[in-house]
Each structure stands twice: as C-alpha cells, then as structure tokens.
C-alpha positions as CSV (number, residue, x, y, z in Angstrom):
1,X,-23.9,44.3,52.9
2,X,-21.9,47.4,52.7
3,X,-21.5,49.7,49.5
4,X,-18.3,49.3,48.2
5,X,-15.9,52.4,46.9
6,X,-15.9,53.3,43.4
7,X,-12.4,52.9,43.6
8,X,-12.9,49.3,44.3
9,X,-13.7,48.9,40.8
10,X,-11.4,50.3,39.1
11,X,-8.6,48.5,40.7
12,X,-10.4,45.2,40.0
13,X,-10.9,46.4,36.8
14,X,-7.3,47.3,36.0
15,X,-5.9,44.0,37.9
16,X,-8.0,42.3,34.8
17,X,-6.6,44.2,31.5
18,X,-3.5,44.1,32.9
19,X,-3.5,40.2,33.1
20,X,-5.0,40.5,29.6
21,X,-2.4,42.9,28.2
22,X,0.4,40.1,30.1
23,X,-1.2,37.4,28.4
24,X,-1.6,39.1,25.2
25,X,2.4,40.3,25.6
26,X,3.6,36.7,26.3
27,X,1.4,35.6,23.3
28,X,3.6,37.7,20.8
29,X,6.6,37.2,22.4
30,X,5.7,33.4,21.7
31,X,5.3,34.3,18.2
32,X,8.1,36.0,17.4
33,X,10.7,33.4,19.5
34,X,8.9,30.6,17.3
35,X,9.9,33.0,14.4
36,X,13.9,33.5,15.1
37,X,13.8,29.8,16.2
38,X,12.9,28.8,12.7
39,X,14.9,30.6,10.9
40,X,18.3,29.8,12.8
41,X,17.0,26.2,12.2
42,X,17.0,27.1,8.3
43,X,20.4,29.0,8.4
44,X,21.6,25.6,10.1
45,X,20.6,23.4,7.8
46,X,22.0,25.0,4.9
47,X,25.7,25.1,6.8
48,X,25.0,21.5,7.4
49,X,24.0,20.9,3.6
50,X,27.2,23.1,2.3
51,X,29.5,21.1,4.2
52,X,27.7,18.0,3.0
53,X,28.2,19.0,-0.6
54,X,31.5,20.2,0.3
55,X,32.9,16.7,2.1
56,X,31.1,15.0,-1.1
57,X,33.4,16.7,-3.6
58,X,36.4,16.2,-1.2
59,X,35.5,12.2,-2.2
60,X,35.0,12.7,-5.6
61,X,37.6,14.6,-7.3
62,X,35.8,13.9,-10.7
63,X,33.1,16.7,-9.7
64,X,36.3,19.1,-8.9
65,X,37.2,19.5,-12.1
C-alpha cells in the first residue's frame, strides 16, 4: 500500500465540514421558513376572524349601534 499525499487529507477533510456546514445551513434555513410560515398563518387568521366579526355585524344591526 502506497503512502498517500498530505493533501489527500485535507481535501477529504474539507469535503466533510463542508457537508456539515450545508447541513447545518439547510437546518436554519428550515427554522426560519417554519418561523415566517407561522406567522403569515397568524396574520391570516386574524383577516379571516375580522371579516368574520365584520359579516356578523352586517347580520345583526342591533350590535351597530
């Protein structure tokens, strides 16, 4: 068996932390989508509650006044 380069390694080596660093990346990214995703949901459902309230006092003209 031949010695191999010392180079060798360190391409080897930096193939691996950069999968790491990619995992680590798409990790955060996951996080942070999860994040906006859930807040748009709560922005939504307070339009859809408004317009609920507001079709409900369209029916009820008592709760106009």
């Amino acid at each position: 068996m031949e010695r191999v380069a010392w180079w060798v390694y360190l391409v080897v080596a930096g193939i691996i932390f950069s999968g790491y660093q990619a995992f680590n990346l798409s990790k955060q990214e996951r996080e942070v989508d999860d994040e906006w995703i859930e807040q748009q949901g709560n922005v939504y459902m307070k339009r859809i509650n408004a317009e609920k309230k507001r079709r409900q006092d369209l029916k009820n003209p008592k709760t106009m006044q």
